[in-house]
C-alpha positions in Angstrom: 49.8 -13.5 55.3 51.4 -17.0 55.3 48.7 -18.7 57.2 45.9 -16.6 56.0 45.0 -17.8 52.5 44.4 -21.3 51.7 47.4 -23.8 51.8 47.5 -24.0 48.0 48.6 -20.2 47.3 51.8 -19.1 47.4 54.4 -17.0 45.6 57.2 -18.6 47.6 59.3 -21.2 45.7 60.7 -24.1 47.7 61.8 -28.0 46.8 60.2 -31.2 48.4 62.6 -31.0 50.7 63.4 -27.7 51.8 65.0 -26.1 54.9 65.2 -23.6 57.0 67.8 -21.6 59.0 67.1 -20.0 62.4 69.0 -19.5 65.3 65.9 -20.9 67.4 65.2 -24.3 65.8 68.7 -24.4 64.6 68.7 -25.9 60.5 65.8 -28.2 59.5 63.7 -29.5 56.9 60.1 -29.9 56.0 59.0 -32.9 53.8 56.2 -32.9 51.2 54.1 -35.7 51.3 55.6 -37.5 54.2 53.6 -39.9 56.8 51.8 -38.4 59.4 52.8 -39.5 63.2 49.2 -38.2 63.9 47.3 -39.9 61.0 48.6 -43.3 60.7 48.5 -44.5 56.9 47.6 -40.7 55.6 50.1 -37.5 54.3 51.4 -34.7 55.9 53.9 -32.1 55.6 56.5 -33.0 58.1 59.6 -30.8 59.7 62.5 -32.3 60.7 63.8 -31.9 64.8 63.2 -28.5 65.9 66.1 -27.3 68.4 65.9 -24.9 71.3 62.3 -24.9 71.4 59.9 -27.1 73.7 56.2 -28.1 71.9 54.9 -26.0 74.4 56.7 -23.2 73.8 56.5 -23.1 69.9 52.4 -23.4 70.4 52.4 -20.6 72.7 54.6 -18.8 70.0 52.5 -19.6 67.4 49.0 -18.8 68.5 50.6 -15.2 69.6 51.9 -14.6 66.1 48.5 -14.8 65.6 46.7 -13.5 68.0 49.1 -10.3 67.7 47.7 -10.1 63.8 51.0 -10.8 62.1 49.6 -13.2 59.2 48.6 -9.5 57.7 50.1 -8.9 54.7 50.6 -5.4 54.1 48.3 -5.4 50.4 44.8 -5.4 52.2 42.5 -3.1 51.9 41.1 -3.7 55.4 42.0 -6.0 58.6 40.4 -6.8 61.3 41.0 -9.6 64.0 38.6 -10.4 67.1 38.4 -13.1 69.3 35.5 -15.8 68.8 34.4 -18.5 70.6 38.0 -19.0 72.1 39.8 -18.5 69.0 40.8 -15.8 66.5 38.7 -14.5 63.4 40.7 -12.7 60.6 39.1 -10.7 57.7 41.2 -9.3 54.5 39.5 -7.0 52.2 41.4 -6.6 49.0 41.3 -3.9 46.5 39.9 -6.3 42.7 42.1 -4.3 39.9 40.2 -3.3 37.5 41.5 -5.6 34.7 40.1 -8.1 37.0 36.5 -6.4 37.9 37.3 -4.4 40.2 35.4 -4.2 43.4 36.4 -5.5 46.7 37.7 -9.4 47.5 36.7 -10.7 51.1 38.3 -13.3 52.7 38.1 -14.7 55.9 40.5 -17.2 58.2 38.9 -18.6 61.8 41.7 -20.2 63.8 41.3 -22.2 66.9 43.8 -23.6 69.3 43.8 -26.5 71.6 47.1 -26.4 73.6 46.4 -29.9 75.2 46.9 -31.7 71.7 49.2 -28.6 70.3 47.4 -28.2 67.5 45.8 -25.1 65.5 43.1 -25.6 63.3 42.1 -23.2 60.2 39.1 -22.2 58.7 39.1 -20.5 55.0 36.4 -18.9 53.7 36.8 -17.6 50.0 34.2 -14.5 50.1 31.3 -13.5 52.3 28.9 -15.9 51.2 31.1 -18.6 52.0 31.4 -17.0 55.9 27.6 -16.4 56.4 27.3 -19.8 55.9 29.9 -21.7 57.7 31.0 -23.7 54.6 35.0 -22.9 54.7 37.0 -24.2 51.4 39.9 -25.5 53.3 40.2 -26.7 56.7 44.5 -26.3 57.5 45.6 -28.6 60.5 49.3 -27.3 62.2 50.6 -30.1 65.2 53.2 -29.2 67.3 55.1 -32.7 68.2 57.2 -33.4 70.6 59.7 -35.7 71.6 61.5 -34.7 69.0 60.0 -31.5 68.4 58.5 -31.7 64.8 55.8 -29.6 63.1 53.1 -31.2 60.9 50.6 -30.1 59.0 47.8 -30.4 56.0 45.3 -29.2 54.6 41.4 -30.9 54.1 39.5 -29.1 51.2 36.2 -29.4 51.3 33.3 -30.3 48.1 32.1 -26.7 48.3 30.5 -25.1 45.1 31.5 -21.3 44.6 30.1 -18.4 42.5 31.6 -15.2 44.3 33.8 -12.5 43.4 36.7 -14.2 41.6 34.4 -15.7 39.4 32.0 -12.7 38.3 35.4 -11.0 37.6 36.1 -14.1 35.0 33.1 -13.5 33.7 32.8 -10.3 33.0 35.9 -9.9 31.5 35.0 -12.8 28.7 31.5 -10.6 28.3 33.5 -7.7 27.9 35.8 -9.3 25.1 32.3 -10.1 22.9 32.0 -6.4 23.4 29.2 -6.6 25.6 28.1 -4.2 28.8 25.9 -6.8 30.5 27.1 -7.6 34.1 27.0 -11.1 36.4 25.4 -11.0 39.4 27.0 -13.4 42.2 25.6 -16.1 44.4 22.4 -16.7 42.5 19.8 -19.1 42.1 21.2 -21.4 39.5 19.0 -21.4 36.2 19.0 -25.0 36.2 18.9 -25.8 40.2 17.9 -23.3 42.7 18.8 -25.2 45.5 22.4 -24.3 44.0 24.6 -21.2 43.7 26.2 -19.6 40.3 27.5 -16.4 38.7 24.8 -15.4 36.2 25.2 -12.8 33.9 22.3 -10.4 32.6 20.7 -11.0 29.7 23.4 -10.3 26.7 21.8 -8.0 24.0 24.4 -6.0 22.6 27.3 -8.2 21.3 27.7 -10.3 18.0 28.0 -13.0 19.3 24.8 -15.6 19.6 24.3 -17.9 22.1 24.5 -20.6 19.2 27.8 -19.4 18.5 30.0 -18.9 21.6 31.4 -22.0 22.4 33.1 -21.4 19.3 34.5 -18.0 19.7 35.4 -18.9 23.6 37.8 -21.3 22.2 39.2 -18.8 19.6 39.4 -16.2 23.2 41.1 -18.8 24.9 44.0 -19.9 22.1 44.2 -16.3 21.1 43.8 -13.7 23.2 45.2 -15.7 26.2 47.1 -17.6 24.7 45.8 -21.1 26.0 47.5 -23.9 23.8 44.6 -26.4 21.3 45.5 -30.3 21.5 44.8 -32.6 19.0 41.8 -33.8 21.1 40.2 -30.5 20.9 41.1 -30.1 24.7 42.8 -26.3 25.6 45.4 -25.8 28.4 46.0 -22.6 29.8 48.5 -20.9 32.1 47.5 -18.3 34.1 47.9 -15.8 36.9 44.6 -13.9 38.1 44.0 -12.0 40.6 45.9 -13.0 43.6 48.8 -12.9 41.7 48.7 -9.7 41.0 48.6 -8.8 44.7 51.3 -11.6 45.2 49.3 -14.2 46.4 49.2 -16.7 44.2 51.5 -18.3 41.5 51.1 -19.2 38.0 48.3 -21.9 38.1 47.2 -24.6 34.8 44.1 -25.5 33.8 42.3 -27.5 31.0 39.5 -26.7 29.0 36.9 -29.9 27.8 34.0 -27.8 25.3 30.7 -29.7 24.8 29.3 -28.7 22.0 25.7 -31.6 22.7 25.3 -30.0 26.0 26.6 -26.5 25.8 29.2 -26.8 28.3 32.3 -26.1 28.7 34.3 -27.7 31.6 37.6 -26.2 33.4 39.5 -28.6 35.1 42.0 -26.5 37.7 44.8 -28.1 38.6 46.3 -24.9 40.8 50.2 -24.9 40.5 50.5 -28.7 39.5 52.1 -27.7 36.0 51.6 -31.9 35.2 48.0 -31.7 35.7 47.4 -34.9 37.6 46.2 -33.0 40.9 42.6 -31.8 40.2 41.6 -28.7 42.5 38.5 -28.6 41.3 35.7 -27.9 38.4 35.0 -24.7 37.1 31.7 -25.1 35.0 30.4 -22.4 32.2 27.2 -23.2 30.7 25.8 -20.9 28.0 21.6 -20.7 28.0 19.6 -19.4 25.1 16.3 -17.2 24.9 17.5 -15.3 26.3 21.4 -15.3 26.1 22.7 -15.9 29.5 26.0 -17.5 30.8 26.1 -19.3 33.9 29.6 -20.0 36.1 30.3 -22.0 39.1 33.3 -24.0 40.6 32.8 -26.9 42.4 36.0 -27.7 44.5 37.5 -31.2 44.4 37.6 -32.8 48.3 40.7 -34.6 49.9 43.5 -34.3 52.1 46.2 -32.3 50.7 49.9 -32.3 51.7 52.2 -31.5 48.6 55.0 -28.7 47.9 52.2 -26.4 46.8 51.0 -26.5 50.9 54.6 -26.6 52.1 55.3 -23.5 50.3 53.1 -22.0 52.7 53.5 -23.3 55.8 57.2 -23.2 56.2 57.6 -19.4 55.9 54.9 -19.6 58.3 56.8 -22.0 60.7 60.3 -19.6 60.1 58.7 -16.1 60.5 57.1 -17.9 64.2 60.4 -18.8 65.1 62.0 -15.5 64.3 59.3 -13.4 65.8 60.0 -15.8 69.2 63.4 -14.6 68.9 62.8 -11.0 68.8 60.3 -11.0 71.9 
């Protein structure tokens, strides 16, 4: 499961500096944040020396890991794992609770190895759309060093826009508070570029609330029913869970809300797990269209090269559960 969702979920709770105990790879520590050896001049999350184990040996170990399908999880719905092009292709299907849509989640993870440089690379795609069209979210990089052996890793996200499952099931649980039946379609034309993607809800007809009037009540939702906290500049910040972390994928992420009343906006700046909101994820956007009454949702994902505690968290369970499974074969 470690290295099969996107390097910025995890449940796991570890410091900048944490460390790890095997008897293969003896006690080390991976760094947040550190400078890569590969990269000159960029960040990486970087173990310590690695005993007992040759660079050659640990990449062998780790591609079987994966190869054998133990990044599964145990809450999927469905798995499946084939070979592709030389590398490995992983689908999870995951049962949506109903509090959160329901439905099924898709995700899928395309790994490929090169064991002249040592080095795994991994695709994420966040739902089907995403797949069908080669456009992952992340792009995770594992290196195998040697001389001393060393792991390090990061992860590239990508400027991708999505309006899939995660969001419809955000939006149809705000339509349902305004006591509304109307649905949201996914992966539309977008009502004010059709070039582009959004979640789109049908037209609303049967709640009390007007277009006119819902940036209004969203920001009563927000401070009330969730409990999302007003500043003095009219911003709101919220702390949530969602989906994922209800199946234990995800912790407790922040976000901040900026409503514009002149252009009938409202912008959600996700920070993921950064509690200090200075690391922006990415954009969720929500605008609200009149005549008829429609809301429109898309994210669009903030790009850069990420190497903080939120991506050690996953790769160093990763990194120990390789090492044990070596052990046991």
């Amino acid at each position: 499961q470690e290295l099969s969702r996107p390097f910025h979920q995890s449940p796991a709770l570890f410091s900048s500096r944490a460390r790890a105990a095997h008897n293969m790879g003896g006690n080390f520590s991976f760094t947040a944040n550190a400078d890569s050896v590969s990269t000159p001049g960029a960040k990486c999350i970087l173990s310590d020396k690695i005993d007992g184990v040759t660079a050659e040996k640990l990449f062998a170990g780790l591609e079987k890991y994966i190869r054998d399908g133990k990044t599964k999880g145990g809450q999927e719905a469905e798995f499946s794992l084939a070979d592709e092009d030389g590398g490995v292709h992983i689908m999870q299907a995951f049962n949506v609770p109903e509090l959160f849509g329901g439905g099924t989640y898709i995700m899928h993870n395309v790994y490929r190895f090169d064991p002249l440089k040592h080095r795994v690379e991994h695709d994420f795609f966040s739902g089907q759309t995403q797949f069908d069209r080669k456009t992952p979210m992340f792009t995770s990089v594992v290196n195998i060093l040697s001389e001393p052996v060393r792991v390090e890793s990061w992860t590239e996200a990508h400027e991708v826009r999505s309006s899939g499952k995660l969001i419809k099931a955000g939006a149809e649980k705000v339509v349902a508070q305004m006591g509304s039946k109307a649905t949201a379609a996914i992966d539309q034309p977008s009502l004010s570029d059709e070039t582009k993607c959004s979640c789109i809800t049908e037209p609303i007809e049967d709640a009390s609330i007007s277009a006119d009037a819902f940036l209004d009540w969203f920001k009563s939702y927000l401070t009330e029913t969730m409990q999302a906290t007003e500043l003095p500049d009219g911003t709101i910040i919220e702390e949530r869970s969602g989906f994922l972390g209800e199946v234990g994928m995800g912790a407790k992420t922040f976000a901040k809300h900026v409503v514009k009343q002149d252009e009938n906006h409202i912008y959600c700046y996700e920070y993921g797990e950064d509690e200090s909101l200075t690391e922006l994820a990415g954009v969720t956007h929500l605008q609200v269209h009149s005549s008829p009454f429609r809301l429109e949702w898309w994210n669009v994902q903030t790009p850069g090269r990420r190497a903080g505690e939120a991506q050690q968290k996953v790769i160093q369970p990763f990194i120990e559960k390789v090492l044990k499974s070596m052990e046991e074969a």
